[in-house]
N, C-alpha and C positions, 0 to 999 in steps of 0.2 A: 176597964173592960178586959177580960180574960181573954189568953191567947187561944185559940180554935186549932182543936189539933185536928187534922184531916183524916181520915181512915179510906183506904183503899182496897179495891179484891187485890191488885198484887202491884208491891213496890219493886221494881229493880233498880239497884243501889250499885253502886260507883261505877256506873256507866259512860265508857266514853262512846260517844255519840256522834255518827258520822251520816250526813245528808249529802243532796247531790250537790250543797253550796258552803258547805261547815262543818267543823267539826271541835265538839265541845264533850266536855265534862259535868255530867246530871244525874242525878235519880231521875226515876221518870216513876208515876204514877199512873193507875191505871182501876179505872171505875167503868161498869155494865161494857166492857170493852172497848172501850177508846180510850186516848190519852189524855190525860184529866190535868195533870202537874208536869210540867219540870224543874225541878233546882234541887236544893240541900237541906234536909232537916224536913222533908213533908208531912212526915204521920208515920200513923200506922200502917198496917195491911195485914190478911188473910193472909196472904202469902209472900214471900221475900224471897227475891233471887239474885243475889251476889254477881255481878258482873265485872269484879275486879283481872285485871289480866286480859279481859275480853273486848271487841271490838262490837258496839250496838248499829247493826243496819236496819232501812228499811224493810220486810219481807219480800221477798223477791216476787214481782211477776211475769208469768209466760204469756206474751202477748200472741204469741203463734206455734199455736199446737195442734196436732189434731188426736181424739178420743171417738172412740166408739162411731167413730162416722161411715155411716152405709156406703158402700162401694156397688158400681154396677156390673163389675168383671169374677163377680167370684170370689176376691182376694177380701180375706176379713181385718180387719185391726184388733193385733195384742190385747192391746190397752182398753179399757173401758173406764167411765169416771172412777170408775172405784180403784182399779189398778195406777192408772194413770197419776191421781191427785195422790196414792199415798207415796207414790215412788216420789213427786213433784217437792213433798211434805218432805222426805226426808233428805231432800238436796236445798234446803233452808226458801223453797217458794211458797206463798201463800196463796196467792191467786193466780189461777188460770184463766188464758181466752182462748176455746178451740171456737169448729165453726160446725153453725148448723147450715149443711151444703143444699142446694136446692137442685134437682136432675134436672135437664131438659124436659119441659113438659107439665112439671108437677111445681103446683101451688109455693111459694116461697113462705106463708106464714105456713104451711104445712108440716114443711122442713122444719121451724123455727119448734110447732107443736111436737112435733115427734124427737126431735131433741132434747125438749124438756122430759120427755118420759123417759128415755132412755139414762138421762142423769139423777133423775130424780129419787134421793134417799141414798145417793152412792158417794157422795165427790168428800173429802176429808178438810180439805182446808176450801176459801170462796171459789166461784167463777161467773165469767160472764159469758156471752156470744156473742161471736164476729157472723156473719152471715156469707155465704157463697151466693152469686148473681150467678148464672148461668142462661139464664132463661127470661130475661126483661122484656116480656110482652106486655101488651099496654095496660093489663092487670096489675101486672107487679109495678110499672113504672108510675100510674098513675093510684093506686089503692093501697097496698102491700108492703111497698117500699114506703112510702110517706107514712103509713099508719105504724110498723115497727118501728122506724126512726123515733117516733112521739115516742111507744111506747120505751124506751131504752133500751134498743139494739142500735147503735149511732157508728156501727161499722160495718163495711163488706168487702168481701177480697172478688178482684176480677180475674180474669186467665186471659193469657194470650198464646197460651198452646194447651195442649190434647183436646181431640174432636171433640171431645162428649163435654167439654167445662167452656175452651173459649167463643170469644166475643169476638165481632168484627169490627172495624172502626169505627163505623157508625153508631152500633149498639153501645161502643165504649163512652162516644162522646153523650150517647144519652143518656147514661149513668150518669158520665159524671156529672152531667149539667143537673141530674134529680138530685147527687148529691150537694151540689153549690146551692139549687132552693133549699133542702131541707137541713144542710149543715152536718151532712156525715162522712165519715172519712173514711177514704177508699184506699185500700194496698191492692196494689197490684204484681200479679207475677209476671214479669217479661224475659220473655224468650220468643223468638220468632216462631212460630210454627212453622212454615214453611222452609226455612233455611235444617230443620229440622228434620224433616220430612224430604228434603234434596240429598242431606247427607244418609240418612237412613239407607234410603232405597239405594245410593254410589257403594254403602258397606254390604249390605245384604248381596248385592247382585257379585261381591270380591267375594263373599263366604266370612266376612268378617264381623260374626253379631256374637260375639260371647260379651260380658261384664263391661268388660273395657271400652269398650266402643261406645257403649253410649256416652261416655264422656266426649268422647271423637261428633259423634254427632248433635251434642246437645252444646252447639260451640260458644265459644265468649263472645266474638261477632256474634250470633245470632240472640245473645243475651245484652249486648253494645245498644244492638238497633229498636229491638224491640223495648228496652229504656226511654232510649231517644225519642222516641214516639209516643210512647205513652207519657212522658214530659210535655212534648212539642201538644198532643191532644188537650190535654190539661190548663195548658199555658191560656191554648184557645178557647179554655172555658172560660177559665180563670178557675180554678179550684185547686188546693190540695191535693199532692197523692204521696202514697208509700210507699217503694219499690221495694219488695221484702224478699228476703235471703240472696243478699249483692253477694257473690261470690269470688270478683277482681277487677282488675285496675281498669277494663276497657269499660264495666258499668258504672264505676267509681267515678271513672273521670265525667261520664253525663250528669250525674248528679252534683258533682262538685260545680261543676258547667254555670246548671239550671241555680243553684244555689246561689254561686256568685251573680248570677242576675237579680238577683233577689224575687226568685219564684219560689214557693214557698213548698217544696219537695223533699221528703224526710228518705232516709234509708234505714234499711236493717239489714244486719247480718248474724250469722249463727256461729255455734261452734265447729260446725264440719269444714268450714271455708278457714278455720287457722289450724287446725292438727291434721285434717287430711290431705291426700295430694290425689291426682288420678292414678298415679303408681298402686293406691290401695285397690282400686279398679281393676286391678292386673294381678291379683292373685291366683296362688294358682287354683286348678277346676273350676270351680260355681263361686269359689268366696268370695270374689268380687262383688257377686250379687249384692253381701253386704253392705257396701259402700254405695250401691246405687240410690242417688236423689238426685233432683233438680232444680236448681243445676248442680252441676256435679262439682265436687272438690276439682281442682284444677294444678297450679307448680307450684312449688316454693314462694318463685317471686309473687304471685297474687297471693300467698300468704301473710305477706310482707305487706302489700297495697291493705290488702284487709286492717291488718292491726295500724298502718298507720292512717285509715279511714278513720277508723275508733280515736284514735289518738286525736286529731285533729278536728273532729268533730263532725265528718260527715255521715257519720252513722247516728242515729239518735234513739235506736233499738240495738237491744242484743238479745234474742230470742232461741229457741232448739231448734224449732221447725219438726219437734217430734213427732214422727209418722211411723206407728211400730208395729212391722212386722216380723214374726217368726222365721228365722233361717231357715232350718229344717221341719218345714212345716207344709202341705199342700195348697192352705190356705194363705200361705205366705208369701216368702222370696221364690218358694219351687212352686206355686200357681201353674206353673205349662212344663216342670217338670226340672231337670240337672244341666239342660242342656240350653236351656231356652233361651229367644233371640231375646236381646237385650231391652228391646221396644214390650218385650212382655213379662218383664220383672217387674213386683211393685215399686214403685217409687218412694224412697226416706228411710230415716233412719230415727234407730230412739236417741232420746236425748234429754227430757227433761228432768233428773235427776243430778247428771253431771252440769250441767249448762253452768250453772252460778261456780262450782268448787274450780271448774274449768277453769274460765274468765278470772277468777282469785287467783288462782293458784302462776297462770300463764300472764296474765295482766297486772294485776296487784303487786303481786311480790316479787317479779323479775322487772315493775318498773318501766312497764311498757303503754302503764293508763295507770294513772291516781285513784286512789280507792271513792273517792268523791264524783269519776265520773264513770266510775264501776257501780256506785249508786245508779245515777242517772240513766246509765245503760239499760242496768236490770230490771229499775223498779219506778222511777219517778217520771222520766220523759213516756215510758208505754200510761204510766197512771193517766198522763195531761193528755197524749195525745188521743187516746181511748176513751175519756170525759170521764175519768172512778177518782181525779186529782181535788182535792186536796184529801179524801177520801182515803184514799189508796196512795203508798206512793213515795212516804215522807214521814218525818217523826215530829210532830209536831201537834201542840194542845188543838183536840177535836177528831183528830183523824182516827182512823181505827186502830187499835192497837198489834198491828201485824209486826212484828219485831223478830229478827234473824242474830243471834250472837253467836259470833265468828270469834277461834281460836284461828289468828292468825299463822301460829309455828306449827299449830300442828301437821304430822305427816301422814298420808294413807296413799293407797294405791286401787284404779279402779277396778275391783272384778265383778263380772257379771253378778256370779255368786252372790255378790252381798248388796245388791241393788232390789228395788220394791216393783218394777216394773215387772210386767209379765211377757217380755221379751226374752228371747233365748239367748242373747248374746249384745256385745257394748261394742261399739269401732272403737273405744277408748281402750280396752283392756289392757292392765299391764300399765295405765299414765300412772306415773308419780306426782304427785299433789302435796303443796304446801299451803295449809289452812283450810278449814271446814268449818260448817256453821254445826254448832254443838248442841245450839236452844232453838226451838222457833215457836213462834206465840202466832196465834192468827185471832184476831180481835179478842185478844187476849188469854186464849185458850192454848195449851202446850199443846203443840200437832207432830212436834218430833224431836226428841234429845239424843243426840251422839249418832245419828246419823238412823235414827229406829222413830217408825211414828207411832205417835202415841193419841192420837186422836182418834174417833171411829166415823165408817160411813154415815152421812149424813147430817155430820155436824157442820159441814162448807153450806153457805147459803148462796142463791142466785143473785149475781147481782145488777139493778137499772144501773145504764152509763147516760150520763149527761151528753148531750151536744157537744164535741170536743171544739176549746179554744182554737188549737192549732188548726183546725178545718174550715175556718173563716176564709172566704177569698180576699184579694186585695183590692174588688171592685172595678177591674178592671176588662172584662168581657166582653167579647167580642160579637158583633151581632145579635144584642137585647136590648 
C-alpha cells in the first residue's frame, strides 16, 4: 500500500509551538481553516510559511472591549467594528468580545439586534458578544435572558456603579441566580457607587474636580467592598463570577480570599493597571483626561500586586478594556468642554492593539510570567471561560486555525502614528517593546503581517459561544 501524501491550503514549517500547557516543535497543517496536522514530513500545500526563528501562539483574544457601542450622554466611540478589529488584527488578536449594552428601558434582545447591524460586513478578523444587563425586568429575566443564552450569547457583564448601568442587590442576586439555571457567565464591575458618589460631592464642594481626582474618588476601598460583595452575593447563589479589570492589591486580595475557599471566582486585569499610575492623571491642563477609566490606574505598589496577581495565578484574564475615545474631540474626552469636572469625562482608554505586544514585551521577556501562561492569559482561559474552547483558544488538531507568530527580539516603539485604531492618541506612547507578532492567520487566513492588516471588512465571522465549563456552580445553594 502506497504512502498518502497529504495536501494542505497552507503548511507552516519548523514551528516552535507554544500553548498555555507546552511547548513543542511542529509543522502544523492546515485545511478549510482549522488545524488539520501536526508533526514532520505532512505534504504538501498552497501555501508555506517558514517559521524558523519564530515563536507559534495561539491568536490572541479580546475578551473585554468595547466597539461602536451607543452611549446615552452624547460622547461617541472612535472605534467601530471596522476600526476596532483591524487595529485588534494588527497587534496579533483574532477574536474579539465587545458588548451589546441594553439601556434602562429598552428590550435586551434589541440591544443584541442592533448590534448585530452595527457590525455587520465590518469586523476583519472573528467576534462574539458579551451582553450588558441593566434592566432585568421580568421580561428579560424570564424570556430574553434564557432564550439568548440558547441562542449563544452565554455571557453578560453587571455594573455596580453609574446611575444609568447599575444593579441593586437584589436585581444582582436575580441575575445571578438566571445565570446558575441557565449556565452563563457573569463579569462583573465592582465599585461602590455610593462611596463614590460621597467622595465626589467632598471634592466638588473643595473646587477639586479636574482629571486627577477622579482617581481620588473612584477609590480602591470603594473598589475592596464592592468585590466583597459581589463574591459574598454569588457565594449565596452558588455561581460563578468575574470581577473584570482588578486594578490592586485591596480587590486582589478578595478574590485570592474567595478562591482559596474554593469558590470558583475568576479575575481580570488590563494593561492600564501595570504601566499606568494615577500620576498620569495629574498632567498638566485637560491631559489627564487621557488616562481616565475605571478604575483608574492607581501606585507603583498596586502595580507590583497586579503583575504578581498574573504571576500567581489569580488573574485568569488579561484583556484592554478598550474603550476609545478621541482627546480632542467634542464627542470625546472634551464632551462638556477643557475644563470639565471629572465625573463628566468619558470613561477608558484605547487599548486593543498594544494589549498582547504589552504583556510580551513587559511579561514574557523581562521574566515576569512564562510565555505559557501569557498564552493562557491572552488566548485559552477567555476561549474556556467564554464557551469558543476548544474552538478558540489553543493550537491543537480541530481548532480553528487562529495562529500569531511572534519574533521574540524584535524591537519597536509605540506611536500613535502607526496604530490601526482610529483614536487620536495611545497612554503607551514612546513604550519601548521587545517582540511583536509578525504573522497572524485567523482561521487561516493572513489578517496581518509586520504589524499592517492585511485582511478586509467582513471577512471576521460572528461567533455562537457554548455554555462555558467554568460557569458550572458547585451545587451548593442556598435556599433552593
Amino acid at each position: 500500500m502506497g504512502l498518502v501524501i497529504m495536501r494542505f491550503d497552507t503548511l507552516i514549517k519548523n514551528a516552535l509551538i507554544i500553548t498555555a500547557v507546552d511547548r513543542f516543535s511542529a509543522d502544523i497543517g492546515i485545511h478549510g481553516g482549522r488545524i488539520t496536522a501536526l508533526g514532520r514530513d505532512l505534504g504538501e500545500a498552497d501555501d508555506i510559511i517558514d517559521a524558523e526563528g519564530l515563536w507559534v501562539l495561539p491568536g490572541g483574544i479580546d475578551a473585554h472591549c468595547h466597539l461602536d457601542q451607543p452611549l446615552g450622554d452624547g460622547a461617541v466611540m472612535a472605534d467601530d467594528f471596522h476600526s476596532g478589529t483591524r487595529s485588534a488584527a494588527a497587534g496579533g488578536t483574532t477574536t474579539v468580545i465587545p458588548f451589546a449594552a441594553q439601556h434602562k428601558g429598552q428590550s435586551l434582545r434589541a440591544a443584541v439586534e442592533d448590534y448585530h447591524r452595527r457590525s455587520e460586513g465590518k469586523a476583519f478578523i472573528d467576534y462574539a458578544f458579551h451582553m450588558i444587563v441593566t434592566d432585568p425586568n421580568e421580561t428579560v429575566l424570564k424570556e430574553e435572558l434564557p432564550a439568548l443564552i440558547e441562542e449563544g450569547y452565554s455571557s453578560f457583564k453587571i455594573y455596580m456603579t453609574y446611575d444609568d448601568l447599575r444593579l441593586n442587590d437584589r436585581e444582582i442576586l436575580n441575575v445571578l441566580a438566571l445565570a446558575r439555571r441557565e449556565g452563563a457567565m457573569v463579569m462583573v464591575h465592582a465599585e461602590n457607587a455610593d462611596c463614590i458618589a460621597y467622595l465626589a460631592e467632598l471634592l466638588t464642594e473643595s473646587g477639586q474636580t479636574g482629571p486627577y481626582y477622579h482617581g481620588v474618588a473612584h477609590s480602591s476601598i470603594g473598589e475592596r467592598e464592592a468585590s466583597h460583595r459581589a463574591i459574598s452575593l454569588a457565594e449565596l447563589v452558588d455561581v460563578p463570577v468575574l470581577i473584570v479589570h482588578v486594578s490592586g492589591p485591596e480587590a486582589i486580595e478578595q478574590i485570592r480570599w474567595a478562591q482559596n475557599r474554593g469558590l470558583r471566582v475568576y479575575g481580570e486585569t488590563c494593561p492600564q493597571y501595570l504601566m499606568l499610575t494615577a500620576a498620569d492623571l495629574d498632567r498638566d491642563g485637560f491631559d489627564g483626561a487621557k488616562y481616565v477609566c475605571s478604575p483608574p490606574p492607581r501606585d507603583p505598589a498596586a502595580q507590583e500586586a497586579v503583575w504578581q496577581g498574573l504571576e500567581t495565578g489569580v488573574f485568569q484574564v488579561f484583556s484592554s478594556d478598550h474603550a476609545p475615545f478621541r482627546f480632542d474631540d467634542p464627542q470625546g474626552k472634551k464632551l462638556h468642554g477643557e475644563h470639565a469636572h471629572f465625573e463628566h469625562i468619558p470613561n477608558g482608554i484605547p487599548g486593543l492593539e498594544t494589549r498582547l505586544p504589552i504583556l510580551f514585551s513587559e511579561g514574557v521577556v523581562k521574566q515576569r510570567i512564562d510565555v505559557t501562561r501569557f498564552v493562557a492569559l491572552t488566548a485559552t482561559n477567555p476561549a474556556k471561560i467564554y464557551g469558543l474552547y476548544p474552538r478558540k483558544g489553543t493550537i491543537a488538531i480541530g481548532s480553528d486555525a487562529d495562529l500569531t507568530l511572534w519574533d521574540a527580539a524584535a524591537k519597536s516603539t509605540i506611536r500613535n502614528a502607526e496604530l490601526h485604531h482610529a483614536v487620536d492618541y495611545t497612554p503607551y506612547e514612546g513604550l519601548e517593546l521587545t517582540g511583536k507578532p509578525v504573522l497572524t492567520l485567523c482561521r487561516g487566513r493572513m489578517v496581518s503581517r509586520n504589524g499592517q492588516p492585511t485582511a478586509a471588512p467582513g471577512d471576521g465571522i460572528f461567533l455562537h459561544c457554548d455554555r462555558p465549563q467554568p460557569a458550572r456552580p458547585r451545587g451548593e445553594a442556598k435556599g433552593f
